[in-house]
TORKOL-4160 file (C-alpha; in steps of 0.2 Angstrom, whole numbers, padded with zeros to 4 digits, m for minus):
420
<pt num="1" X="m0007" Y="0001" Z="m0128"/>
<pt num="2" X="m0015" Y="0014" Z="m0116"/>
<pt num="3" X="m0030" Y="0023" Z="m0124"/>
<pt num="4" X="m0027" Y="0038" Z="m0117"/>
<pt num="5" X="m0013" Y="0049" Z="m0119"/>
<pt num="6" X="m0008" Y="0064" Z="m0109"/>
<pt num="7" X="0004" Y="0076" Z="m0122"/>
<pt num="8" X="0010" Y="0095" Z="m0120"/>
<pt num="9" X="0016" Y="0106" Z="m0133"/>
<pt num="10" X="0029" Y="0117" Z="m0133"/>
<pt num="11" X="0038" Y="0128" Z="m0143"/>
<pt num="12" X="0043" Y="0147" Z="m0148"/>
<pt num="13" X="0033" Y="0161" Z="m0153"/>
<pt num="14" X="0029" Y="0162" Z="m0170"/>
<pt num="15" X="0035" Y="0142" Z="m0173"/>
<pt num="16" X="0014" Y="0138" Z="m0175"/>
<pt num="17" X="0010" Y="0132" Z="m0162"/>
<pt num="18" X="m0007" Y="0137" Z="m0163"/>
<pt num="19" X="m0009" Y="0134" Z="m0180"/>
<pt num="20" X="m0004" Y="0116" Z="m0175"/>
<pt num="21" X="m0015" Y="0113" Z="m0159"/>
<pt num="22" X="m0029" Y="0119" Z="m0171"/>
<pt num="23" X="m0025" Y="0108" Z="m0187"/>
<pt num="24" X="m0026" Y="0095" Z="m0175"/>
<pt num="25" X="m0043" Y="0098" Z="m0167"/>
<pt num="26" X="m0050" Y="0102" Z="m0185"/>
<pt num="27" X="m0043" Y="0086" Z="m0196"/>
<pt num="28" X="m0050" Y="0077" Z="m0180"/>
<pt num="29" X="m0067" Y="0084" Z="m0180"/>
<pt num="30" X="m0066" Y="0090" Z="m0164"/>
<pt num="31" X="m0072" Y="0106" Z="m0167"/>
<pt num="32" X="m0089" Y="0113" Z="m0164"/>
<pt num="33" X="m0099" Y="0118" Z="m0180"/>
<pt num="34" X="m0100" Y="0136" Z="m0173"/>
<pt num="35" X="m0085" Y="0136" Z="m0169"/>
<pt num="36" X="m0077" Y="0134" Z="m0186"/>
<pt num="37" X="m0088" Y="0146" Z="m0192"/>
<pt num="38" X="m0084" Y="0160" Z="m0181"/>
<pt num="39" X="m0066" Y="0155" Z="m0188"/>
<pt num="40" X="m0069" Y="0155" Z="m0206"/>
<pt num="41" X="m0081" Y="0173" Z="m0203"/>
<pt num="42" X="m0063" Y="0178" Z="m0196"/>
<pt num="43" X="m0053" Y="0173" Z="m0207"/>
<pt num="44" X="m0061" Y="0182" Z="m0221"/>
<pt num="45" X="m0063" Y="0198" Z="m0213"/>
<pt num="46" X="m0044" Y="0197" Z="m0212"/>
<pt num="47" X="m0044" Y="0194" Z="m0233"/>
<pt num="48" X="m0037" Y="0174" Z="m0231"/>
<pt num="49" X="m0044" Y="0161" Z="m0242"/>
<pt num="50" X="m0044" Y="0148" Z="m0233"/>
<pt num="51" X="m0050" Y="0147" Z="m0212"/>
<pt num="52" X="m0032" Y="0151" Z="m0199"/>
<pt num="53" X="m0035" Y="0138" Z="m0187"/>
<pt num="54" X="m0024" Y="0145" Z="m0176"/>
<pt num="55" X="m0039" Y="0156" Z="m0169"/>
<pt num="56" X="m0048" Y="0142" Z="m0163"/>
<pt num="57" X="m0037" Y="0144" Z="m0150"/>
<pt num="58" X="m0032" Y="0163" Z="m0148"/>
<pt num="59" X="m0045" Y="0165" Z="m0135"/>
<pt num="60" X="m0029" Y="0160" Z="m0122"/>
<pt num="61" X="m0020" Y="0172" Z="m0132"/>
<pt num="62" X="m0032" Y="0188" Z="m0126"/>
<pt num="63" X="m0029" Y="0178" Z="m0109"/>
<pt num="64" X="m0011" Y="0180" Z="m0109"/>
<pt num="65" X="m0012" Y="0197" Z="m0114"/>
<pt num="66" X="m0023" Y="0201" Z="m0100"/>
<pt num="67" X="m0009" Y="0193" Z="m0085"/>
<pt num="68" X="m0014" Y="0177" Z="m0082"/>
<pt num="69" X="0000" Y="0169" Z="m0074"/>
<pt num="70" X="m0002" Y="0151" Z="m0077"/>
<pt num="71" X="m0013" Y="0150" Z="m0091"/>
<pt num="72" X="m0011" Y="0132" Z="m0097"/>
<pt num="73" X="m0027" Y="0126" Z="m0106"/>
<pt num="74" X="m0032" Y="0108" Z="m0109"/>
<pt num="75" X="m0039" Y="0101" Z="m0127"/>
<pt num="76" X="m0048" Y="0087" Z="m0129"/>
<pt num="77" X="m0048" Y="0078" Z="m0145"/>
<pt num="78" X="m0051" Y="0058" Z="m0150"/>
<pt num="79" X="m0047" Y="0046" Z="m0164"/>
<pt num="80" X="m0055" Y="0028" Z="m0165"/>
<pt num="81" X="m0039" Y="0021" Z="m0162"/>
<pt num="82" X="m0036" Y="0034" Z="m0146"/>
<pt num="83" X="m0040" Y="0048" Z="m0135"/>
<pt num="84" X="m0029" Y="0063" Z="m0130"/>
<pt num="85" X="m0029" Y="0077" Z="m0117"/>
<pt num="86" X="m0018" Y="0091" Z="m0124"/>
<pt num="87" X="m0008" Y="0104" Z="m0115"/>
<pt num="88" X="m0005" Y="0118" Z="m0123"/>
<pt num="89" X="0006" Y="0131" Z="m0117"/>
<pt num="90" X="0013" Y="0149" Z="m0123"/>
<pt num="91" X="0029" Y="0150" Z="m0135"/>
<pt num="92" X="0036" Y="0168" Z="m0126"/>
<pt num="93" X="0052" Y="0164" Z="m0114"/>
<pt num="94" X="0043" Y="0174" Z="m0101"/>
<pt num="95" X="0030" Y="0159" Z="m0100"/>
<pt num="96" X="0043" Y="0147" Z="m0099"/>
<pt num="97" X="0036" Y="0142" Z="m0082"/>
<pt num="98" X="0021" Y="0136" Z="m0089"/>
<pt num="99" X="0029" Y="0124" Z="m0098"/>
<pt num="100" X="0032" Y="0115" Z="m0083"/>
<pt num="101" X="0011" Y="0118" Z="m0078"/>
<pt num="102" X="0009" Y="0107" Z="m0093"/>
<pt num="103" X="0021" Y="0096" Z="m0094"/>
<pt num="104" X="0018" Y="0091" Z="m0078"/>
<pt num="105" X="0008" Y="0076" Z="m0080"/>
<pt num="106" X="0012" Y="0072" Z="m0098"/>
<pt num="107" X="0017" Y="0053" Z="m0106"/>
<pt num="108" X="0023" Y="0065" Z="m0123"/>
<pt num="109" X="0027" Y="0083" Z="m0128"/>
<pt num="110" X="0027" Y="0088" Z="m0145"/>
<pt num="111" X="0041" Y="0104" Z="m0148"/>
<pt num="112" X="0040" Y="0116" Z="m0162"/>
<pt num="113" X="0054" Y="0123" Z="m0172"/>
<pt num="114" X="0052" Y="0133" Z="m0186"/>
<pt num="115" X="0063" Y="0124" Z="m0202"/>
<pt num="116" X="0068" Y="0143" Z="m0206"/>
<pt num="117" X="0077" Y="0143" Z="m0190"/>
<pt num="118" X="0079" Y="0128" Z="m0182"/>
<pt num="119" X="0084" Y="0122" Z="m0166"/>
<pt num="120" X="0083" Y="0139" Z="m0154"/>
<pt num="121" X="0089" Y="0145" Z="m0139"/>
<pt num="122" X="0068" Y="0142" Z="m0132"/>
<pt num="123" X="0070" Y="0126" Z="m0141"/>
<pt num="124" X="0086" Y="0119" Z="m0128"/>
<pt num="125" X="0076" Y="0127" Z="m0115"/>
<pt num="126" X="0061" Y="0119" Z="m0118"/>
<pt num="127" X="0069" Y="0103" Z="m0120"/>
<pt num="128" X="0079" Y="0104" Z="m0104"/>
<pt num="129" X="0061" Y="0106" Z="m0094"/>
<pt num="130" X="0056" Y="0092" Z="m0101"/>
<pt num="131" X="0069" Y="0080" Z="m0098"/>
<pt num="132" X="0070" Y="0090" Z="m0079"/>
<pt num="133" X="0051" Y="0083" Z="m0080"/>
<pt num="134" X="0055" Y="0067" Z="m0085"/>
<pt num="135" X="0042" Y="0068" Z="m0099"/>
<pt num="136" X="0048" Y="0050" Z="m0106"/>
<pt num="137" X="0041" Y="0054" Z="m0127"/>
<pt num="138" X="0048" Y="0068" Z="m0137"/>
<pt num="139" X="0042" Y="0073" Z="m0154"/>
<pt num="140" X="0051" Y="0086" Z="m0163"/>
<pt num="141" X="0038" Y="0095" Z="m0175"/>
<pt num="142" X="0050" Y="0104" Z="m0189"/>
<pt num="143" X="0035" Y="0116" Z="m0194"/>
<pt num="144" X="0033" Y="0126" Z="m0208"/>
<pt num="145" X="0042" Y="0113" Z="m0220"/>
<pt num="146" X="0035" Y="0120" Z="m0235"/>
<pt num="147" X="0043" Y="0137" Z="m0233"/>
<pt num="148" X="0060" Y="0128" Z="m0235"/>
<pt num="149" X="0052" Y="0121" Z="m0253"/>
<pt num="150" X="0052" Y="0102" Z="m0243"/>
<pt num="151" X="0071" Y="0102" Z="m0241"/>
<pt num="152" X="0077" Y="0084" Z="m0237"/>
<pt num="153" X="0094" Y="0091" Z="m0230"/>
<pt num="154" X="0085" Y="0107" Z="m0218"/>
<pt num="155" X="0076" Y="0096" Z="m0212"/>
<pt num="156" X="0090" Y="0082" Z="m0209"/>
<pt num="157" X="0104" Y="0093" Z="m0202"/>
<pt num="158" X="0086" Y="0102" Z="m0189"/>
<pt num="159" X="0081" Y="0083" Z="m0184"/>
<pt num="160" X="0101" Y="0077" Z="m0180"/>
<pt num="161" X="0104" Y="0094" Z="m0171"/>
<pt num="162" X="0091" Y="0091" Z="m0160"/>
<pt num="163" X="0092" Y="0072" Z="m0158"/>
<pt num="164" X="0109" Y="0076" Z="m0149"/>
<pt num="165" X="0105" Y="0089" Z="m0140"/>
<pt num="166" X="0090" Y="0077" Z="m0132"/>
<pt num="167" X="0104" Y="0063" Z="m0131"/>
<pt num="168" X="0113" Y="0075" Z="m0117"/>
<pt num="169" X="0098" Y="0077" Z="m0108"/>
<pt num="170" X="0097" Y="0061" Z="m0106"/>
<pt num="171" X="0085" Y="0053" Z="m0118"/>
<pt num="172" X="0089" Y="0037" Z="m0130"/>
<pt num="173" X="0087" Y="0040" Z="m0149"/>
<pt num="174" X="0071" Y="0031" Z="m0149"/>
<pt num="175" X="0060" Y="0042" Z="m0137"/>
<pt num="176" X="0064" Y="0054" Z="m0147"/>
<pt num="177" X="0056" Y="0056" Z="m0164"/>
<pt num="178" X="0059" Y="0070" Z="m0178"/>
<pt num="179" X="0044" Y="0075" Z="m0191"/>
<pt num="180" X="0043" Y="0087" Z="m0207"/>
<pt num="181" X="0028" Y="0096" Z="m0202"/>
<pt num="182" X="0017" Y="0112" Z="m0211"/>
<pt num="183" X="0003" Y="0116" Z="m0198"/>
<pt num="184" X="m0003" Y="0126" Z="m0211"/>
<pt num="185" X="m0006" Y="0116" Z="m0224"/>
<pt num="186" X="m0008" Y="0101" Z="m0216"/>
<pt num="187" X="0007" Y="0090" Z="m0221"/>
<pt num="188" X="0012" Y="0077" Z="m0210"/>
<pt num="189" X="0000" Y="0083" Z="m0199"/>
<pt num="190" X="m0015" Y="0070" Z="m0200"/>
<pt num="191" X="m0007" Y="0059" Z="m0216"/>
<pt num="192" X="0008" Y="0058" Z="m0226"/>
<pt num="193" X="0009" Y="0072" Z="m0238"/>
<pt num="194" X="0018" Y="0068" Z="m0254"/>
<pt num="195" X="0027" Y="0083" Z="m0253"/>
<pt num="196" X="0039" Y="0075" Z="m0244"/>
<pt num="197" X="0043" Y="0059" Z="m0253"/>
<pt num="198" X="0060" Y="0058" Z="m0245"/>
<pt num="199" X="0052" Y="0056" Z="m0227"/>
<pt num="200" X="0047" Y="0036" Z="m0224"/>
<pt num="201" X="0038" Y="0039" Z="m0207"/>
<pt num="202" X="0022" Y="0042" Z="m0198"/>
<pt num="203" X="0011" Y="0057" Z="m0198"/>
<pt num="204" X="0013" Y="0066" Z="m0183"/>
<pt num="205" X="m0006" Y="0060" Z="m0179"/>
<pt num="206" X="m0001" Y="0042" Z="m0183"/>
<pt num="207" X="0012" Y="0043" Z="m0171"/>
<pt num="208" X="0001" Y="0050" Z="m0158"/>
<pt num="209" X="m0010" Y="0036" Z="m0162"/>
<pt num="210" X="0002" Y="0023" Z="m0159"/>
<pt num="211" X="0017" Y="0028" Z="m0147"/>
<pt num="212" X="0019" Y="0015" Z="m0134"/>
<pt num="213" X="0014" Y="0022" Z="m0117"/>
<pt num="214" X="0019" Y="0014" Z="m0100"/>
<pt num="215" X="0002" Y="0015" Z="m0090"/>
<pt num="216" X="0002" Y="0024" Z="m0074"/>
<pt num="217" X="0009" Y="0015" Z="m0062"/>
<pt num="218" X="0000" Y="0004" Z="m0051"/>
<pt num="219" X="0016" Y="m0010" Z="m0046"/>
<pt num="220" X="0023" Y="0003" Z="m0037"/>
<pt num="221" X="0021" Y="0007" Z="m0018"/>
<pt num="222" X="0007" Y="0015" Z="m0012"/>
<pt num="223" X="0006" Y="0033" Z="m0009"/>
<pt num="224" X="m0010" Y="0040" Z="m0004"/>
<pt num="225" X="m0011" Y="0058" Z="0001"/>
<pt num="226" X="m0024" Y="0061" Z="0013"/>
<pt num="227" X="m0037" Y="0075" Z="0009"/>
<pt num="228" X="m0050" Y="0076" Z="0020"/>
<pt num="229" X="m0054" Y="0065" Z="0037"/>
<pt num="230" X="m0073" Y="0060" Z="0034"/>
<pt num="231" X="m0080" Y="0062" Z="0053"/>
<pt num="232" X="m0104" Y="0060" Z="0049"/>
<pt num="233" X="m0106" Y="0056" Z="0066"/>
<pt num="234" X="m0124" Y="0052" Z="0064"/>
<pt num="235" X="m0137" Y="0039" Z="0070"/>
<pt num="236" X="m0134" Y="0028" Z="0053"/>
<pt num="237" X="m0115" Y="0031" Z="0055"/>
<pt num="238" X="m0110" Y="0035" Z="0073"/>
<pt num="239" X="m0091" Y="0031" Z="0073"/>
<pt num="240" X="m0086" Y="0030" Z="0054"/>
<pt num="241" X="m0069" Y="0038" Z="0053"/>
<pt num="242" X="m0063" Y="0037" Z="0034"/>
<pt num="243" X="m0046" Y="0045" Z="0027"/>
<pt num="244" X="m0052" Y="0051" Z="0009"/>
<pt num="245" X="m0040" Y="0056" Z="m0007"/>
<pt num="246" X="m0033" Y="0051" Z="m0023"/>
<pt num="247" X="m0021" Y="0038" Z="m0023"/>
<pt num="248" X="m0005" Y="0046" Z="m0029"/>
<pt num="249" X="0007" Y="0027" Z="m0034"/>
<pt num="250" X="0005" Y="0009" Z="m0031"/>
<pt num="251" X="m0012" Y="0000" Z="m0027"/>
<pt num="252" X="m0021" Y="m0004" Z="m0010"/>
<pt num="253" X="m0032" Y="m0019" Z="m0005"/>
<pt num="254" X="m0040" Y="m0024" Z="0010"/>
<pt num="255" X="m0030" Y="m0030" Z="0023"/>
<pt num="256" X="m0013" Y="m0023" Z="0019"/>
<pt num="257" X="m0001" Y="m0016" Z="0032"/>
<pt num="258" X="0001" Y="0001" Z="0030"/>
<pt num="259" X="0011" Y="0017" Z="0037"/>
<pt num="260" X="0004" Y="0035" Z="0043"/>
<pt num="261" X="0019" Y="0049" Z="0040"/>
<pt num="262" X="0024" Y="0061" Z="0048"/>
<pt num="263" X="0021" Y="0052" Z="0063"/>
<pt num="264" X="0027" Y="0032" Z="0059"/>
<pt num="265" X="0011" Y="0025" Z="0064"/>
<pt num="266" X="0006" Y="0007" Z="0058"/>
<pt num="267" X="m0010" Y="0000" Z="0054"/>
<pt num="268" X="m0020" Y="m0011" Z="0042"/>
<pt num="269" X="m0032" Y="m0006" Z="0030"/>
<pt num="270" X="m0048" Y="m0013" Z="0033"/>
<pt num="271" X="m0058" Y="m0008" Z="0019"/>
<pt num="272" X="m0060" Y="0004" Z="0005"/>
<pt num="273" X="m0077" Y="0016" Z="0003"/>
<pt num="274" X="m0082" Y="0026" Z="m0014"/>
<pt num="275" X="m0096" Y="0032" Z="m0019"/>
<pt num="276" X="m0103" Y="0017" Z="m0029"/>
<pt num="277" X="m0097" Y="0004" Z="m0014"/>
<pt num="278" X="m0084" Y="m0002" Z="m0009"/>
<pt num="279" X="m0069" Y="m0010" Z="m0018"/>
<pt num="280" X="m0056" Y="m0025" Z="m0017"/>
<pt num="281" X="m0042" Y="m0016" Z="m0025"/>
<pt num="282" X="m0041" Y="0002" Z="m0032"/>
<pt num="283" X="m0024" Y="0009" Z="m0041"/>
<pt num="284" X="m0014" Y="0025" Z="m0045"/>
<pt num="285" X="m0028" Y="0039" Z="m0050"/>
<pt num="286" X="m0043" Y="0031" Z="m0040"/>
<pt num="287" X="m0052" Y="0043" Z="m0029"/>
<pt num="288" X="m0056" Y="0033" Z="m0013"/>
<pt num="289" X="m0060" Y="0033" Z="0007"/>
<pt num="290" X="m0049" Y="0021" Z="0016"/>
<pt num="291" X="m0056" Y="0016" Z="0034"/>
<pt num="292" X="m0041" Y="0007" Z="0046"/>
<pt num="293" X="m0042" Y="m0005" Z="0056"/>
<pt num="294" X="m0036" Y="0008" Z="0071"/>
<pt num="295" X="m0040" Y="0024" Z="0077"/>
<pt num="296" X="m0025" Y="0035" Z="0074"/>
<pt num="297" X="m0026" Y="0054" Z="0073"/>
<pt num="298" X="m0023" Y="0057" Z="0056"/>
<pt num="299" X="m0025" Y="0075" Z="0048"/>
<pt num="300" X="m0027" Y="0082" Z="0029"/>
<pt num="301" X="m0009" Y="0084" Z="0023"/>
<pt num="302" X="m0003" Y="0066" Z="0030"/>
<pt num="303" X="0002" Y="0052" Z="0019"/>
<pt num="304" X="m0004" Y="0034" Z="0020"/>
<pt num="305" X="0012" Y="0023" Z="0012"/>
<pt num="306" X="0016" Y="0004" Z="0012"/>
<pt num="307" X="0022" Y="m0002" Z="0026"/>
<pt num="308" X="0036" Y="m0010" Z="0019"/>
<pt num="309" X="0042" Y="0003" Z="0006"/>
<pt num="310" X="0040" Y="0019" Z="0019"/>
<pt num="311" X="0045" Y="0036" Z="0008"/>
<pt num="312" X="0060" Y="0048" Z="0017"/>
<pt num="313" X="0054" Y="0056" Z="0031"/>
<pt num="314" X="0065" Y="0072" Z="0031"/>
<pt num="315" X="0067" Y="0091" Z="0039"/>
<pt num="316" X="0080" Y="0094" Z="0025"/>
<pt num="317" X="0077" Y="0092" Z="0007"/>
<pt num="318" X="0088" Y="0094" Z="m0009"/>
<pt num="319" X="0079" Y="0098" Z="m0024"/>
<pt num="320" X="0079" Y="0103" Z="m0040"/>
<pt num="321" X="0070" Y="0120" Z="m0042"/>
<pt num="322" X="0063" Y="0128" Z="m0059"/>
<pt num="323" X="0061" Y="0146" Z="m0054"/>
<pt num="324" X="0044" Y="0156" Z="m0060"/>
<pt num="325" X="0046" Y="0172" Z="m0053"/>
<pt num="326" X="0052" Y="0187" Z="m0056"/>
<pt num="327" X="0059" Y="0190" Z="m0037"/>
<pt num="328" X="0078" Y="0180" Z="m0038"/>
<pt num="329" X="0080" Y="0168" Z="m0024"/>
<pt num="330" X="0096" Y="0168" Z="m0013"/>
<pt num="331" X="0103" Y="0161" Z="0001"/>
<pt num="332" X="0093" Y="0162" Z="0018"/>
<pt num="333" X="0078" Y="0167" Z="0008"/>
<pt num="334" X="0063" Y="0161" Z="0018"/>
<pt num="335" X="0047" Y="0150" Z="0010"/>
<pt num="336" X="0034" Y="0141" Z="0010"/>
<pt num="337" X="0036" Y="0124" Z="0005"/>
<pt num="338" X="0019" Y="0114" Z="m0003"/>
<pt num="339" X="0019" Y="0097" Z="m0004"/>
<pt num="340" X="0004" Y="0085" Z="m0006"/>
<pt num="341" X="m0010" Y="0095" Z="0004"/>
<pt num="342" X="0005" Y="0100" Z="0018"/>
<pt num="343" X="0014" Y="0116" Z="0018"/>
<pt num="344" X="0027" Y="0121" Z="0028"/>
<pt num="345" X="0039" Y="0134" Z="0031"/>
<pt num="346" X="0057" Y="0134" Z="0025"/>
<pt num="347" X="0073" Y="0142" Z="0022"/>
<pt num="348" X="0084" Y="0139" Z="0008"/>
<pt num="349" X="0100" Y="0134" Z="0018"/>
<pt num="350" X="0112" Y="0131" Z="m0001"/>
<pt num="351" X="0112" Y="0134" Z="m0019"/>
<pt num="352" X="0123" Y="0122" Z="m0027"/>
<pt num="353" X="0123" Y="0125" Z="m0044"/>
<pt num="354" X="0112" Y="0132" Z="m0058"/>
<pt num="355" X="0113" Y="0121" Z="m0075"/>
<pt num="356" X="0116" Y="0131" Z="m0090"/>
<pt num="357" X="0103" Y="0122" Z="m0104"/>
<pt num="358" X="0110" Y="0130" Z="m0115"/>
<pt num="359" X="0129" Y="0124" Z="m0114"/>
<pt num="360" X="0123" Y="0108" Z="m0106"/>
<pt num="361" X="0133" Y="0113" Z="m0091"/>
<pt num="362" X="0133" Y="0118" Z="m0072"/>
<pt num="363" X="0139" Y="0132" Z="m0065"/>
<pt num="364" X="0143" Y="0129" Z="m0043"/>
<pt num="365" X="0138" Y="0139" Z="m0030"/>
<pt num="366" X="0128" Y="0153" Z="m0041"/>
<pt num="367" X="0124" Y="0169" Z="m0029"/>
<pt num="368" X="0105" Y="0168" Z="m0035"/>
<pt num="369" X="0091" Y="0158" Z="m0047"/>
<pt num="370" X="0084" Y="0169" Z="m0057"/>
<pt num="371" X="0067" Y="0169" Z="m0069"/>
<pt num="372" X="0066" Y="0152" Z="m0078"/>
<pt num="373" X="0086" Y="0146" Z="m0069"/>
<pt num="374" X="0085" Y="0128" Z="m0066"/>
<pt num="375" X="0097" Y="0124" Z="m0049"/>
<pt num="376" X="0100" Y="0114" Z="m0038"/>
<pt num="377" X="0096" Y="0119" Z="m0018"/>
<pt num="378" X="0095" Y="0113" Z="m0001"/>
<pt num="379" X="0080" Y="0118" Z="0010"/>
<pt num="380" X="0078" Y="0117" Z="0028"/>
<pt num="381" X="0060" Y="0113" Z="0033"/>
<pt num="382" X="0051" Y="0118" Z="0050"/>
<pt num="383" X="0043" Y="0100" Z="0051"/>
<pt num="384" X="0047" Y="0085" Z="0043"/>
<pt num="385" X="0039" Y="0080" Z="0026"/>
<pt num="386" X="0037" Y="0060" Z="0020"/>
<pt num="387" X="0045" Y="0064" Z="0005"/>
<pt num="388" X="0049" Y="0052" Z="m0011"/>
<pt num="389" X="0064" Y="0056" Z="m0025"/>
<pt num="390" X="0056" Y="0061" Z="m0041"/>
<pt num="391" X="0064" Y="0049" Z="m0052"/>
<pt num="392" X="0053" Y="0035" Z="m0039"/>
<pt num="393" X="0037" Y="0044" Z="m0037"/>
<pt num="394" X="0035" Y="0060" Z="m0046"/>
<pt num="395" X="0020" Y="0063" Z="m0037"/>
<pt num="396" X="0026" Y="0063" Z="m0021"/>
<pt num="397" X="0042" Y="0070" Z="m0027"/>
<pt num="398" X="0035" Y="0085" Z="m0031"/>
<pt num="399" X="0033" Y="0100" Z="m0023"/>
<pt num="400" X="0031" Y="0120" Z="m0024"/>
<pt num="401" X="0040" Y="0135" Z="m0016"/>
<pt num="402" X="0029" Y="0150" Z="m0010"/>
<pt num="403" X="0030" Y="0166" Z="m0007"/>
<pt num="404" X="0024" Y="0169" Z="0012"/>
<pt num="405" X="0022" Y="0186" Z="0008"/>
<pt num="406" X="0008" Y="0186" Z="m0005"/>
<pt num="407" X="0005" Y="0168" Z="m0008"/>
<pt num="408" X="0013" Y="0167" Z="m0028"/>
<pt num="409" X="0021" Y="0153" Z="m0034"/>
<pt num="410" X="0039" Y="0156" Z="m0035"/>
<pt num="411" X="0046" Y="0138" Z="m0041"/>
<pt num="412" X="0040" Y="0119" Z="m0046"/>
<pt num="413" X="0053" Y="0107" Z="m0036"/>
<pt num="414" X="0057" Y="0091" Z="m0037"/>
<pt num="415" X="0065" Y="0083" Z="m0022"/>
<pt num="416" X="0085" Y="0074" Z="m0028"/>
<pt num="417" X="0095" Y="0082" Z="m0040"/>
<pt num="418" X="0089" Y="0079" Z="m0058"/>
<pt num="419" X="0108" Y="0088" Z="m0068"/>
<pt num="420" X="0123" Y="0086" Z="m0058"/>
C-alpha cells in the first residue's frame, strides 16, 4: 500500500465542503493550537456553541472573493497508517476549471452532495472532469446526513444515482465508493457513528486510510522532459554538459539507449547526476541531471524518451479540451499550445463535438466551446511536439491552450479523445 495519497475534493456550493476539509485537519490534529483558537474566538463572536471548522479554511474563500483565478490550495494532514496531500477546490460552477487544477495529479477525489438534494447538475459535472482526468478513486460524500434524520432510504436511492452515473463515465462499481457523512458533527467522518446503524462500511477517513493505490509508474517508458541544459564551463568542470529535469514516466539507468524529440537523435545515457551523487537508477518523480554519451544539441522544452518506445512525434494533435475561459473558442481561433516546458503556436483546424455531462451524450460539430464545455478538437501546430495519449502517459499527454494575446489560460488538454 502507497503511503501517500494524493486526493482532491469536489463538490457544490453550500454541500460543506469546507466544513469537511476542516473536520478532517481537526479529528487528525493537524491543526495549529493558534489556529483552532482563532476559530473557536470566531465562532463565538458569531453566537455558535461549538468551533465552525469550516473557517480554518475560509482564508481561500476571501481569495476567491478577491479574483484569483486558480486558486487551488493544498492541505497536508497525516495518520499513522498514511499521509495525505489534499486539494481542495471551490464549489461555485464558475470555478469549475479549478477542478481540473486539483484533480490533476490526484490517485482519489472525494465529491460532496448535500442528502437534502442529492446528485446535482455540479455534481455530473464534477464527476465527468474527473473521469475526463482519469482520477482512478471516487468517493461520494452524502453530507449533511443528519438533516435527513439518518434516512437508510435517502441515502440509498443518492448512492445508487450516483453509482450509475460514474458507471457511464466509465468507472466499475468498485472504484467507486458511497459514504453517509455529517461534516458537522463528525459522523462517518473519522469513525463510524452509531447514528447510522444501517450503514456496515468504513469511515470516510478509514477508507482514506486504506484505499489500494497503484504507485506511480515507474514500468513504464521513460519520459524525461528537459528543463534546463547545465553548461559551468569552469577549471573543475570544463566540458560537463548535463540535461536536468524531473523524470515525467518510466525509470532510467546507466547505459540505456535513449531518444532526443523533436529531432530523433539517439544516444545512450552514460550517467545520472543529483545533488547528493550520482545514481544507478532513478523513477517517475526523481529530479535529476542526465549526462549522454554524445554531444547532441539539446534545448529546454526537449524530451529524452526510450529508444524503443518513442512517443508521437506530431504537427497535428486531437485533443480533448476543458475550456476555462470566458472568451468561446472557434474554429480558426489562433493559440498557444504548452506542453512540457515547449510552447508553440497553433490553430484550431476542427471541433468535433462537445460532450453533454449532463445527458451523457455528444453533440457533433458544435459552432463553439464555451466556459467549462468539454470537446473534442484538432489543433494544427507550427512545430512538431513528441507527444504521448493521455490514457498512456498523462504527463506527457497533457497540455494547455493560451491565449497569445495576454498570456491566460484558456483550456487543460489532453492529447486523444477521452468521450466519443
Amino acid at each position: 500500500m502507497s503511503s501517500l495519497l494524493r486526493l482532491a475534493t469536489a463538490g457544490s456550493v453550500d454541500d460543506g465542503k469546507s466544513t469537511l476539509v476542516g473536520r478532517l485537519l481537526y479529528d487528525t490534529k493537524s491543526v495549529l493550537a493558534d489556529q483552532l483558537d482563532a476559530v473557536t474566538r470566531a465562532s463565538v463572536d458569531k453566537g455558535l456553541s461549538t468551533p465552525d471548522l469550516s473557517l480554518l479554511v475560509d482564508g481561500l474563500r476571501s481569495e476567491r472573493e478577491q479574483g484569483i483565478t486558480i486558486d487551488v490550495a493544498y492541505r497536508y494532514f497525516a495518520t499513522p497508517k498514511r499521509s495525505f496531500v489534499l486539494a481542495d477546490t471551490p464549489g461555485h460552477v464558475q470555478y469549475t476549471r479549478n477542478t481540473v487544477t486539483g484533480a490533476s495529479t490526484a490517485q482519489l477525489a472525494v465529491l460532496l452532495v448535500d442528502a437534502r438534494n442529492g446528485v446535482v447538475e455540479q455534481t455530473r459535472r464534477h464527476a465527468a472532469v474527473l473521469a475526463l482526468l482519469g482520477v482512478p478513486q471516487l468517493v461520494l460524500a452524502v453530507n449533511k446526513i443528519d438533516l435527513v434524520g439518518y434516512d437508510e432510504n435517502t441515502f440509498g436511492v443518492i448512492a445508487k444515482e450516483f453509482t450509475a452515473h460514474a458507471e457511464s463515465l466509465g468507472y466499475d462499481s468498485a472504484s467507486v465508493v458511497s459514504i453517509p457523512v455529517s461534516a458537522l458533527v463528525g459522523d462517518n467522518v473519522a469513525t463510524r457513528s452509531e447514528q447510522t446503524p444501517w450503514y456496515d462500511g468504513p469511515s470516510l477517513l478509514e477508507h482514506l486510510e486504506t484505499v489500494p493505490v497503484a504507485p506511480d509508474p515507474h514500468d513504464s517508458a521513460l519520459r524525461f522532459p528537459v528543463q534546463y541544459v547545465i553548461r559551468p564551463r569552469t577549471a573543475e568542470y570544463p566540458d560537463y554538459r548535463g540535461y536536468a529535469g524531473q523524470i515525467a514516466a518510466g525509470t532510467v539507468r546507466p547505459g540505456d539507449e535513449i531518444v532526443v524529440q523533436p529531432q530523433g537523435i539517439r544516444s545512450r545515457v552514460e550517467r545520472i547526476d543529483t545533488a547528493d551523487g550520482p545514481l544507478e537508477e532513478a523513477g517517475a518523480g526523481t529530479s535529476v541531471t542526465l549526462l549522454l554519451a554524445d554531444d547532441i544539441d539539446i534545448s529546454r522544452g526537449d524530451l529524452i524518451a526510450a529508444a524503443d518506445a518513442s512517443p508521437e512525434v506530431t504537427d497535428e494533435i486531437t485533443g480533448t479540451l476543458c475550456w476555462l475561459s470566458s472568451k468561446p473558442l472557434k474554429t480558426g481561433a489562433r493559440v498557444l499550445i504548452k506542453h512540457g516546458a515547449r510552447t508553440v503556436q497553433g490553430l484550431a483546424t476542427e471541433l468535433h463535438a462537445r460532450f453533454d455531462e449532463q445527458k451523457l451524450s455528444s453533440v457533433d460539430s458544435p459552432e463553439s466551446l464555451e466556459l467549462n464545455d468539454i470537446g473534442s478538437v484538432s489543433l494544427r501546430l507550427a512545430e512538431p511536439l513528441p507527444v504521448d495519449d493521455y490514457g498512456v502517459s498523462p504527463r506527457t499527454g497533457a497540455f494547455l491552450v493560451i491565449d497569445p494575446k495576454d498570456g491566460d489560460t484558456l483550456a487543460a488538454g489532453l492529447v486523444g479523445e477521452r468521450f466519443s
